[in-house]
SERO-4910 file (N, C-alpha, C, O; in steps of 0.05 Angstrom, whole numbers):
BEGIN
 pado doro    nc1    nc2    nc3   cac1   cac2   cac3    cc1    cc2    cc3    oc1    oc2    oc3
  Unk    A     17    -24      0      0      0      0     17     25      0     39     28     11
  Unk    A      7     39    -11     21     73    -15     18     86     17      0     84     33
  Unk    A     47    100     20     34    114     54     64    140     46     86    140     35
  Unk    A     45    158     61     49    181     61     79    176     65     88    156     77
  Unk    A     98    198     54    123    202     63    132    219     89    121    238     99
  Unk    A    152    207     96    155    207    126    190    211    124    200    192    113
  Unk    A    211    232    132    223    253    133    246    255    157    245    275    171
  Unk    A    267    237    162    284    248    172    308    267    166    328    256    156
  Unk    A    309    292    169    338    309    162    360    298    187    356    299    212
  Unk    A    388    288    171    408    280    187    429    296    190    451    285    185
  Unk    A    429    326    200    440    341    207    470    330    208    474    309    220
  Unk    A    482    337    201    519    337    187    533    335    212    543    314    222
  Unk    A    532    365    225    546    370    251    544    355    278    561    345    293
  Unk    A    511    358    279    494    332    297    501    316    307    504    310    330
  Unk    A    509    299    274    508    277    283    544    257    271    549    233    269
  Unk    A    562    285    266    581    268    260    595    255    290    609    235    291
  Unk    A    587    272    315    606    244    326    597    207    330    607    189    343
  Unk    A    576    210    314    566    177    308    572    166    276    578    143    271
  Unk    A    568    189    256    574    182    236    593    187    213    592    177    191
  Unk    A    612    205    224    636    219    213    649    187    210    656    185    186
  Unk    A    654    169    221    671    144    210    671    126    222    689    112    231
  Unk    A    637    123    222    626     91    229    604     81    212    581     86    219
  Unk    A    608     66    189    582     58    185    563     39    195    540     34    187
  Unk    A    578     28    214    560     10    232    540     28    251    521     17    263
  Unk    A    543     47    252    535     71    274    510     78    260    488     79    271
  Unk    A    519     86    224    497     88    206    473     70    202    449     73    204
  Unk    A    484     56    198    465     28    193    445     26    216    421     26    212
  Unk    A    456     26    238    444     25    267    421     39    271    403     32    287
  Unk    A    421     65    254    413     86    263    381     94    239    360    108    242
  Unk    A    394     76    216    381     83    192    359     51    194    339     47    181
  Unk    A    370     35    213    354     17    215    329     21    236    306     11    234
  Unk    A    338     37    255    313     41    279    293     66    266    271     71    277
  Unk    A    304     85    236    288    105    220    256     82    212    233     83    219
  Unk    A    274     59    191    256     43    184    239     29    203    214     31    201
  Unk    A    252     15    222    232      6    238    216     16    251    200      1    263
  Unk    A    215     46    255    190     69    261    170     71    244    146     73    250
  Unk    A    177     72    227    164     85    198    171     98    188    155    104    170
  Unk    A    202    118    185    209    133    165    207    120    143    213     96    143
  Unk    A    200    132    123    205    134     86    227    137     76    237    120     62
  Unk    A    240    164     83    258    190     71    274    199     86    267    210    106
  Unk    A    303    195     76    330    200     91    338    232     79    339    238     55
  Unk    A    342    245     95    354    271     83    375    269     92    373    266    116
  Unk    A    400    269     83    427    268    101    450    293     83    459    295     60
  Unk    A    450    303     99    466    339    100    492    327     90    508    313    102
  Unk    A    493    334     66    524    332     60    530    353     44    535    350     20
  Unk    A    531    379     58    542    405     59    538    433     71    530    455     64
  Unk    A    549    417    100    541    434    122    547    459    130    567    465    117
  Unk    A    542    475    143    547    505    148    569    517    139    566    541    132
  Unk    A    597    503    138    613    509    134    621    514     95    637    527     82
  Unk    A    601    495     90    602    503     52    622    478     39    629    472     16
  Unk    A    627    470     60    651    444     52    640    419     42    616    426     41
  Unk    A    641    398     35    625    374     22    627    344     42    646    342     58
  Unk    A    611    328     41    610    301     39    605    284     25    599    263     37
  Unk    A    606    284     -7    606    264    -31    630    272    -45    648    286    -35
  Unk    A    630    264    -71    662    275    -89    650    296   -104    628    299   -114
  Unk    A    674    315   -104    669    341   -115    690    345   -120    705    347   -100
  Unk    A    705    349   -151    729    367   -154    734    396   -157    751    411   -167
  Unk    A    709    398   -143    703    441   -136    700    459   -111    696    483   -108
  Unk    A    704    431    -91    709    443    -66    715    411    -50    708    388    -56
  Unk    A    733    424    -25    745    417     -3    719    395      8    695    402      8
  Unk    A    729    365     19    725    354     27    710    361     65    731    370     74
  Unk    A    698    361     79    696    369    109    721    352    128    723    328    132
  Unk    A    735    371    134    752    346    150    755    347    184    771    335    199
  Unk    A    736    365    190    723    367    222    696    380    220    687    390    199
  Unk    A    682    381    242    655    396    237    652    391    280    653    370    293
  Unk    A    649    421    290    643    424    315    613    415    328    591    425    323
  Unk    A    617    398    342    583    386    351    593    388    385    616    387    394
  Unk    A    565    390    399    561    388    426    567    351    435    554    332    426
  Unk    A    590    348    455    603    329    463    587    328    501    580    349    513
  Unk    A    585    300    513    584    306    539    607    320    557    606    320    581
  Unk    A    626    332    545    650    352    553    642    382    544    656    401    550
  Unk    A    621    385    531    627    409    513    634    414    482    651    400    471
  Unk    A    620    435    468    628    438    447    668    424    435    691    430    444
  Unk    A    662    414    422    686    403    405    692    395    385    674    397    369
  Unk    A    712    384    375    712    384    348    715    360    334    736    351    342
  Unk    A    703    344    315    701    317    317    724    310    282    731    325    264
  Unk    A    726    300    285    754    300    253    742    277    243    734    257    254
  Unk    A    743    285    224    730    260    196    764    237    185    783    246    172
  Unk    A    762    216    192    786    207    183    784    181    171    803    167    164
  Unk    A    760    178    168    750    158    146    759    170    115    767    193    111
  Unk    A    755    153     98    770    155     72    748    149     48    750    155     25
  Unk    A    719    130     65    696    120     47    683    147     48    688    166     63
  Unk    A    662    145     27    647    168     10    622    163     33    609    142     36
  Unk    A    618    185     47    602    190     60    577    179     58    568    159     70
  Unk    A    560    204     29    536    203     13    540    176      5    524    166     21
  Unk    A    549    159     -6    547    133    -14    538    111      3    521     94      1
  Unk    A    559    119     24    543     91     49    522    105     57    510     87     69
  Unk    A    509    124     59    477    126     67    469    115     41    464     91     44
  Unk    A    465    120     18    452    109      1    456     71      3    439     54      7
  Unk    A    480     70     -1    479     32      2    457     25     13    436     16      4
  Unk    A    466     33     47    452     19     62    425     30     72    411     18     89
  Unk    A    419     53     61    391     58     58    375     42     42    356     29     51
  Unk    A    382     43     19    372     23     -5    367     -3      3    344    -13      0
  Unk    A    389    -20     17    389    -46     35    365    -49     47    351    -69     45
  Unk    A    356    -25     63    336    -27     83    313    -13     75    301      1     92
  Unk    A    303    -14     48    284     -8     34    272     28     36    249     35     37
  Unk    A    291     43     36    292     76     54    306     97     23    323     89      7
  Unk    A    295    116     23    297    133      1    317    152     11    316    163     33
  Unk    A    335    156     -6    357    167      2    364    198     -6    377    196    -26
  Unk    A    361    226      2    363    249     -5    383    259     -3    396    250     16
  Unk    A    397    284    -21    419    298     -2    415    329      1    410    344    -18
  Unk    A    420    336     31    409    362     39    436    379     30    460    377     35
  Unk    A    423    396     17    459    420     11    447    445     23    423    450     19
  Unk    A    462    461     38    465    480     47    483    500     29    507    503     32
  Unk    A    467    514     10    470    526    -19    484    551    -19    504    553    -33
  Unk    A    474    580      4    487    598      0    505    604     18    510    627     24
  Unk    A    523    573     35    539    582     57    575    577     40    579    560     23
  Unk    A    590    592     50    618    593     41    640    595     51    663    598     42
  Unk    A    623    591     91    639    590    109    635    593    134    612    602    137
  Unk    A    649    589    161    639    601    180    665    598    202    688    598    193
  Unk    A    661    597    227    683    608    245    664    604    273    643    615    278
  Unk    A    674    589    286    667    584    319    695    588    330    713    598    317
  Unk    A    696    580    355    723    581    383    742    559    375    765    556    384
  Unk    A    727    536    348    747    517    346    764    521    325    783    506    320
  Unk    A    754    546    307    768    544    281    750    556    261    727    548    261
  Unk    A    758    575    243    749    577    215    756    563    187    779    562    179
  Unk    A    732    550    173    728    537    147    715    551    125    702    572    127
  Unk    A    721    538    102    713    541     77    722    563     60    742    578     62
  Unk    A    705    561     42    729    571     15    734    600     20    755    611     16
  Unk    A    708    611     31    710    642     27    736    647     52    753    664     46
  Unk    A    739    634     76    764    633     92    788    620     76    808    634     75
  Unk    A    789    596     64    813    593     53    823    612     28    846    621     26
  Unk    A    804    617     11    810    631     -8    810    657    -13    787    666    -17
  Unk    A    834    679    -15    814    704     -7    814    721    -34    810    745    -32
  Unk    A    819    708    -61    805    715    -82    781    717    -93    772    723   -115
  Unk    A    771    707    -61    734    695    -67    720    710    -55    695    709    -56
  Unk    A    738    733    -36    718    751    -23    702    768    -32    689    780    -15
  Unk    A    696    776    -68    678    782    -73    654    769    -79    633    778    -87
  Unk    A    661    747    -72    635    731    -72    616    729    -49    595    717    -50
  Unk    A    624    739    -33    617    742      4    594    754     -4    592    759    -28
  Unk    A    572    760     14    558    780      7    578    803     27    598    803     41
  Unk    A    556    821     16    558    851     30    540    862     38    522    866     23
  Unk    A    538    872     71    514    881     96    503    903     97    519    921     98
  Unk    A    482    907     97    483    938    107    476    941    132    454    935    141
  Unk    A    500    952    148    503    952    175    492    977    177    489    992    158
  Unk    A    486    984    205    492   1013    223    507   1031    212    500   1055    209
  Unk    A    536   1018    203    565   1030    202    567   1022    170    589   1013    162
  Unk    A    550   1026    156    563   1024    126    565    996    118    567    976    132
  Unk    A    563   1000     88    562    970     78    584    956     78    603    970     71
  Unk    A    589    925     84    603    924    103    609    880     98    599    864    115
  Unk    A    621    873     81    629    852     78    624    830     96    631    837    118
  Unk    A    617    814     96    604    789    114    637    774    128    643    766    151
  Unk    A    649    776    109    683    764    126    692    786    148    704    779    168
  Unk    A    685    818    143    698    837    157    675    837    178    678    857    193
  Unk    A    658    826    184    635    833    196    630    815    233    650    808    245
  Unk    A    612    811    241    614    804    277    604    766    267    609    746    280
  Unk    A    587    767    237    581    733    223    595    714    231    619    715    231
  Unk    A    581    696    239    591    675    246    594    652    232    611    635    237
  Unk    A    574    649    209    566    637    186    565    654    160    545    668    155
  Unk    A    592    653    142    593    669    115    571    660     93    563    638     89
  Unk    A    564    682     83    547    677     66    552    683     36    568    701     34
  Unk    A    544    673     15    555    684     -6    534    707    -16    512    713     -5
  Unk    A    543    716    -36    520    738    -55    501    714    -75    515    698    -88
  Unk    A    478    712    -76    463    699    -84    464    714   -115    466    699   -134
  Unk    A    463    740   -118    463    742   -150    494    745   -168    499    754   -190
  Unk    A    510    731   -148    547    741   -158    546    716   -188    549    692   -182
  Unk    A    542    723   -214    549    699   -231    564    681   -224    555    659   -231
  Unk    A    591    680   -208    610    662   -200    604    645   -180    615    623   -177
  Unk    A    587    655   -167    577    642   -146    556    618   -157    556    594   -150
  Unk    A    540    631   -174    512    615   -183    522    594   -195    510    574   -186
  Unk    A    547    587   -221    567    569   -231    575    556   -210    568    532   -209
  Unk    A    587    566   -191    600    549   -166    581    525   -150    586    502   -144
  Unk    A    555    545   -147    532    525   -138    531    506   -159    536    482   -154
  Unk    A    525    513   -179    510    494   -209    532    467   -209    525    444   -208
  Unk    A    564    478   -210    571    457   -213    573    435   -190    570    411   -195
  Unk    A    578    446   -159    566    425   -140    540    413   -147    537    397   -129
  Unk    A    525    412   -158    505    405   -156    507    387   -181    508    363   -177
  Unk    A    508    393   -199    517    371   -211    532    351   -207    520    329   -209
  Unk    A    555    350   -200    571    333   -189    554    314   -171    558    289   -173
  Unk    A    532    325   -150    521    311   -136    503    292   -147    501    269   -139
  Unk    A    486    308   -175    464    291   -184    484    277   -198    474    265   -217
  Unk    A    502    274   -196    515    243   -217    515    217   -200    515    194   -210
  Unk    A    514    223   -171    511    194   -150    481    184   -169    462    200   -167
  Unk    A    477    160   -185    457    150   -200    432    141   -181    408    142   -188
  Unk    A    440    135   -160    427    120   -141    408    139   -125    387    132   -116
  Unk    A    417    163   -122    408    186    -97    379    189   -110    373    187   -134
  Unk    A    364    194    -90    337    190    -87    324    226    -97    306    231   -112
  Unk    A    338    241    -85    330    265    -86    353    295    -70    367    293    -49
  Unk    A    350    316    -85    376    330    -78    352    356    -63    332    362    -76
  Unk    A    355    365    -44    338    385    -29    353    410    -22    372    403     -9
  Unk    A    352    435    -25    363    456    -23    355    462      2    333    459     11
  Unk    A    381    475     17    370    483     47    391    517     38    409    520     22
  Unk    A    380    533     53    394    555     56    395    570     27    417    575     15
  Unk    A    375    576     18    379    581    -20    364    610    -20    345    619    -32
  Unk    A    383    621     -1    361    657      2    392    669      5    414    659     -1
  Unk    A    383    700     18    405    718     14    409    711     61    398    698     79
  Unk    A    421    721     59    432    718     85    407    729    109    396    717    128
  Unk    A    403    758     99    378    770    114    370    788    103    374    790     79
  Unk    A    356    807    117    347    830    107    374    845    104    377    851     80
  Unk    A    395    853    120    421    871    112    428    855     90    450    863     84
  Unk    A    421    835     73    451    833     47    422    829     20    400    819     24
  Unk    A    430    837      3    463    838     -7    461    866    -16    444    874    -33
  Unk    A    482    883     -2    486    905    -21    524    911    -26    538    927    -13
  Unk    A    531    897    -43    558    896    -62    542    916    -88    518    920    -95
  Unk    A    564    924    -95    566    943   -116    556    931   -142    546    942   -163
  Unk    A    560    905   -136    549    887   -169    520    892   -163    507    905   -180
  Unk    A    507    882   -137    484    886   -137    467    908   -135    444    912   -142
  Unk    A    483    920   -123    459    952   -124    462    967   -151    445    984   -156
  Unk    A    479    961   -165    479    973   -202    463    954   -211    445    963   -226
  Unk    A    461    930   -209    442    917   -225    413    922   -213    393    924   -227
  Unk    A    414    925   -186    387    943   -175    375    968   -190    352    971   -195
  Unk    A    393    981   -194    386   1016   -204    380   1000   -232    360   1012   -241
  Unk    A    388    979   -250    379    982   -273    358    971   -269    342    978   -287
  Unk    A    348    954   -252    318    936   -251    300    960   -252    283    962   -269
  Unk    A    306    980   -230    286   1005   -233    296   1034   -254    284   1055   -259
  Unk    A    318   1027   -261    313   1047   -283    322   1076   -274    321   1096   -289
  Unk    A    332   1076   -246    351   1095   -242    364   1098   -217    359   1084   -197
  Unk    A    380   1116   -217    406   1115   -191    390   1119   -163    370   1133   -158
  Unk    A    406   1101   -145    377   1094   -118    395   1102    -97    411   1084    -92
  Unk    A    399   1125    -80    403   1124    -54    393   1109    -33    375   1116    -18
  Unk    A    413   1079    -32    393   1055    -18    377   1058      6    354   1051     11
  Unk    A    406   1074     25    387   1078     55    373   1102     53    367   1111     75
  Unk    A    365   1118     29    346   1133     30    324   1123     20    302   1127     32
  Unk    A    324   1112      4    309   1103    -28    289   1075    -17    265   1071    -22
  Unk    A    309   1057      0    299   1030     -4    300   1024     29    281   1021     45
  Unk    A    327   1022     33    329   1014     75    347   1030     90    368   1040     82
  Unk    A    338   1030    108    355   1047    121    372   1037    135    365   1017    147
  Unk    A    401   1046    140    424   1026    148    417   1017    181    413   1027    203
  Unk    A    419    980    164    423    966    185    396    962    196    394    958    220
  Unk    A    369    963    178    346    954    186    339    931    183    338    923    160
  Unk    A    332    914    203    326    888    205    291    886    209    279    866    202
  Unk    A    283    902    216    255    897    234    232    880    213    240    861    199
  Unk    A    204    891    211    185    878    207    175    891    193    174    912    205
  Unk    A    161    896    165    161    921    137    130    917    149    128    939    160
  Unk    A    108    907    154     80    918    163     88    936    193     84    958    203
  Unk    A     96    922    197     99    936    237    118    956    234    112    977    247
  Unk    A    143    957    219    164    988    235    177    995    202    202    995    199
  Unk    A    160   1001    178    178   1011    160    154   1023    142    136   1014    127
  Unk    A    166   1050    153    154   1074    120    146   1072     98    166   1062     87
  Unk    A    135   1075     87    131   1066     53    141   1087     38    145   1083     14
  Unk    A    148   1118     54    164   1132     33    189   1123     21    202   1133      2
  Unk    A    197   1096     38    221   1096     26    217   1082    -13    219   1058    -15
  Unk    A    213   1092    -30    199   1091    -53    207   1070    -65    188   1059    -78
  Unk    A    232   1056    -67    236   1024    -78    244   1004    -63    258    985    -67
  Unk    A    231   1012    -42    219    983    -18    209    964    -34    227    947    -36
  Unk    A    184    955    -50    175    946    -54    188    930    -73    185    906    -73
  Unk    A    207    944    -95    214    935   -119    243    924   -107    252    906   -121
  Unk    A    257    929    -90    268    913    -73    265    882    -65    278    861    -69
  Unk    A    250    888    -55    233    865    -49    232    849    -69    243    827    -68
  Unk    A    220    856    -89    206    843   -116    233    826   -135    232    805   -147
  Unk    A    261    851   -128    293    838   -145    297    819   -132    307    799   -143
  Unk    A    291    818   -107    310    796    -90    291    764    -95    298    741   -104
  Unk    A    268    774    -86    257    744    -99    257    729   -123    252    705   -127
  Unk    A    266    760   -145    265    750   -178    302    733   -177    308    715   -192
  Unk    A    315    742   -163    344    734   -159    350    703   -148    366    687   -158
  Unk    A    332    700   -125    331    665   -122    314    654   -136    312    629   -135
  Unk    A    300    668   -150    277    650   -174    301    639   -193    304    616   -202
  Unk    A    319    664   -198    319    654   -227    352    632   -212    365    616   -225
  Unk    A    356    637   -193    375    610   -181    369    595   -187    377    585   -208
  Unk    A    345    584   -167    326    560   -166    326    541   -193    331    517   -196
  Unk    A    318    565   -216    317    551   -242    337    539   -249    336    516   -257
  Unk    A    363    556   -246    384    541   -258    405    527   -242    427    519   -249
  Unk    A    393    525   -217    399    495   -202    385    479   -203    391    458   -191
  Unk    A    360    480   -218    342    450   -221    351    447   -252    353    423   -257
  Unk    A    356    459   -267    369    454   -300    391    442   -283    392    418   -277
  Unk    A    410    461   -274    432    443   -267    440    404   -246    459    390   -239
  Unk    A    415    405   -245    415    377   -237    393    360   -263    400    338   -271
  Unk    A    376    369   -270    367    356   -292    386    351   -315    383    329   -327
  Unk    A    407    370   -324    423    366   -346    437    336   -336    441    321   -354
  Unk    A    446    324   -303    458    297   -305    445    282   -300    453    259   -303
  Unk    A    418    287   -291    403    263   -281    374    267   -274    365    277   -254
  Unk    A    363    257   -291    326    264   -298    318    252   -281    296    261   -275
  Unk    A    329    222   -259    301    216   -243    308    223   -211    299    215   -190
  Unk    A    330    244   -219    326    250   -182    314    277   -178    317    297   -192
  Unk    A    298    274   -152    277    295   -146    296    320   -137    317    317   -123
  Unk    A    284    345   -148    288    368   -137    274    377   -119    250    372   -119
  Unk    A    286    391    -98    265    400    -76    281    437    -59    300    451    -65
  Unk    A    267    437    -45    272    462    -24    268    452      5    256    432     12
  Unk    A    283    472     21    276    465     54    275    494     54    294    508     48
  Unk    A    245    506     63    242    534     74    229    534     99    222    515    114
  Unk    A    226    564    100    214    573    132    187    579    124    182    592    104
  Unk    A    164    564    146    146    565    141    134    588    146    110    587    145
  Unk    A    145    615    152    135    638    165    133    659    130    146    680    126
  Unk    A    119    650    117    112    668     91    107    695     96    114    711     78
  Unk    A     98    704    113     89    726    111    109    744    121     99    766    122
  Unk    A    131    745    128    156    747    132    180    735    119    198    731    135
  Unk    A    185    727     94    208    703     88    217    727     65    237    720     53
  Unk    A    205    754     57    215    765     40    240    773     55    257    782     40
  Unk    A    247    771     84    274    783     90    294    769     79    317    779     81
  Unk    A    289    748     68    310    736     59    308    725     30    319    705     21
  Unk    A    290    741     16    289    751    -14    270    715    -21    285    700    -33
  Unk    A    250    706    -17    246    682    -19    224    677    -16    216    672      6
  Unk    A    206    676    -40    176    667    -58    173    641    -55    192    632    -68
  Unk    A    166    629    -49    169    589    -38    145    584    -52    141    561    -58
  Unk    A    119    612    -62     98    600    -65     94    593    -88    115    597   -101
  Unk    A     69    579   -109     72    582   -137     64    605   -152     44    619   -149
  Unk    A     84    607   -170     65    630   -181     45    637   -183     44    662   -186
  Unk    A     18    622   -183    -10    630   -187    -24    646   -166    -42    662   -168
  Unk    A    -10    638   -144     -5    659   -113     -9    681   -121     10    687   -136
  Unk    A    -27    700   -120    -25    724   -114    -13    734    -83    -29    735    -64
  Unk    A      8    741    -80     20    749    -49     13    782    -46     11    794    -24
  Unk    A      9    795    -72      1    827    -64    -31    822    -56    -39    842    -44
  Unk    A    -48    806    -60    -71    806    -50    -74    804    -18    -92    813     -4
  Unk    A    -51    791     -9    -53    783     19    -33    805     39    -36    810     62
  Unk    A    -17    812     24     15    827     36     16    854     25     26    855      2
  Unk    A      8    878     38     17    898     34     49    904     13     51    918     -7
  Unk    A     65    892     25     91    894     14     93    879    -14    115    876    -24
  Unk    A     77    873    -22     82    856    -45     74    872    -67     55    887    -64
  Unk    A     87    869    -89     91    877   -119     61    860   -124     49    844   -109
  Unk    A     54    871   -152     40    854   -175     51    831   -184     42    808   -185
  Unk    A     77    841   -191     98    825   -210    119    800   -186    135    782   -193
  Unk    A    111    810   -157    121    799   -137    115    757   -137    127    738   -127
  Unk    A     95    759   -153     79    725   -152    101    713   -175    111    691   -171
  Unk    A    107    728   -199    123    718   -207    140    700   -205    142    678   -217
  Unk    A    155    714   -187    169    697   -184    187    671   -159    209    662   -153
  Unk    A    143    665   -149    142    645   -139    156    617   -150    147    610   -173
  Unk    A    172    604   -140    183    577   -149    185    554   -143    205    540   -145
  Unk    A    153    544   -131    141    520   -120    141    513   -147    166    511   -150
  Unk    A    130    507   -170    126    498   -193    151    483   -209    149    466   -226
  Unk    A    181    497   -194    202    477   -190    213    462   -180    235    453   -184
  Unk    A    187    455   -152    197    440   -134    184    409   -147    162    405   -157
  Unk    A    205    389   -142    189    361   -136    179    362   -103    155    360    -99
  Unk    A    191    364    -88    188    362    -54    192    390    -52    199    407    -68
  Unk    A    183    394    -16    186    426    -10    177    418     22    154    413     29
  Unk    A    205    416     42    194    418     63    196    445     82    212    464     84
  Unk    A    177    439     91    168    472    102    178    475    131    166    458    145
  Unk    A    190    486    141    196    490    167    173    503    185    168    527    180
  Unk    A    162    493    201    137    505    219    144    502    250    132    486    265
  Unk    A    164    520    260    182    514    275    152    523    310    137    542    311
  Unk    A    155    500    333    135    510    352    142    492    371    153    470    369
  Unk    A    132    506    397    139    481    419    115    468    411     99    475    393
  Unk    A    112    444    432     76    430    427     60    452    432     47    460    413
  Unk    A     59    463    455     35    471    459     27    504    449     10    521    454
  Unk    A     47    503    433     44    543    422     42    528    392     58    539    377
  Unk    A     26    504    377     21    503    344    -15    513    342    -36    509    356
  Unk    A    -10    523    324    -37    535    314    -35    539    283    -15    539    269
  Unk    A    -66    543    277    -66    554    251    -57    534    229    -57    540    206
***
């Protein structure tokens, strides 16, 4: 009989001090999924840090990842030599379990008490790929900044190639069940304002924009129904670039996994808080959505470029303790 799909995400960091270089640990673990009733393995192989766990000749392997220890935060080292993503798939498949891989899309780096990773830290030819904040204090680079987790510029062409070709690489595992985007927005409401992007801004609207006059004011984070002006005059169309900017990602990270491999599913992992998710430039709905019918802040042209219609899967984050779910 057909039964609903059923959803574990196997968090990278979590859970490498069990699975960083044991697959007996895996198996163990992927066997008590099945014998519950899970369906669907999501297993993170490219965690905060932007680094990998399958083969990639376009970025760095993970060769530690910081998880909470009964000592305390520490650092756990990967010193196994087998392909991560592969033994979940084996022995998922073994145990009749659908095998996904979760990527964490617009991260390029980050930095705790144990150490800083990834490319935008190793490489510093890549720092224009960082995004750029608008702080309090001026716009203001995500590496030079208090970030703890680097982010890239979601509309930097080099960046979008960099994603495309991870991602490819991934959809060539033949076996993988389905590839799910986690993290596929701009960092927050402060990014991105780099110079590439606010000129390609002024040309979306057609002329030169004094941002923190025009659009935000430095270093506003808050809530656009509850604490933001509408004089600021390309608020709106703001709004409207940033969502057209991970639309047109979206597309050509689902081309870019269709060009190697037609039967693995495309998906998204978003935040279920819609009526708020434009801070982080991100339409989850389908286009046929009208969102200016419901949202003050929303464009006409804002439904556009909704990009459910490229999802195969789309899990929604509806984050609550038990007793505060509603609605």
């Amino acid at each position: 009989p057909l039964t609903n799909p059923m959803y574990i995400w196997v968090d990278a960091a979590a859970n490498f001090p069990d699975f960083a270089n044991s697959k007996d640990n895996i198996r163990r673990d992927l066997t008590l999924a099945k014998q519950t009733g899970f369906t669907d393995i999501v297993v993170d192989v490219r965690p905060t840090n932007g680094d990998i766990l399958y083969q990639s000749s376009h970025c760095d392997q993970v060769k530690w990842l910081g998880a909470w220890l009964p000592g305390g935060y520490g650092k756990i080292n990967r010193t196994a030599d087998w392909d991560y993503l592969a033994a979940f798939i084996e022995i998922g498949h073994e145990l009749g379990l659908r095998i996904h891989a979760g990527f964490n899309t617009m991260v390029g780096g980050n930095k705790s008490n144990l150490g800083s990773q990834g490319v935008l830290v190793r490489d510093s030819s890549k720092k224009e790929w960082a995004t750029v904040l608008n702080t309090k204090s001026g716009f203001v680079n995500t590496l030079d900044s208090s970030e703890t987790t680097y982010f890239f510029n979601p509309s930097h062409p080099e960046v979008q190639e960099y994603i495309c070709n991870l991602l490819r690489d991934l959809a060539a595992y033949e076996e993988l069940d389905g590839i799910i985007l986690d993290r596929g927005r701009f960092d927050s409401m402060l990014s991105d304002c780099s110079a590439t992007t606010l000129a390609a801004f002024e040309e979306y609207v057609g002329e030169k924009v004094d941002f923190n006059k025009d659009v935000l004011p430095a270093g506003f984070t808050g809530t656009i129904n509850a604490d933001m002006p509408y004089e600021h005059k390309h608020l709106k169309k703001w709004l409207e670039f940033r969502v057209k900017a991970i639309h047109d990602l979206m597309t050509k990270a689902q081309e870019a996994v269709r060009s190697v491999n037609g039967a693995v599913k495309f998906g998204v992992y978003v935040g279920g808080w819609y009526s708020t998710y434009y801070d982080v430039g991100v339409n989850w709905a389908s286009p046929n959505y009208s969102a200016k019918s419901a949202y003050s802040w929303a464009t006409p042209e804002y439904s556009q470029y909704g990009y459910a219609d490229h999802c195969d899967i789309m899990i929604i984050g509806a984050y609550a303790s038990t007793k505060s779910i509603y609605g």
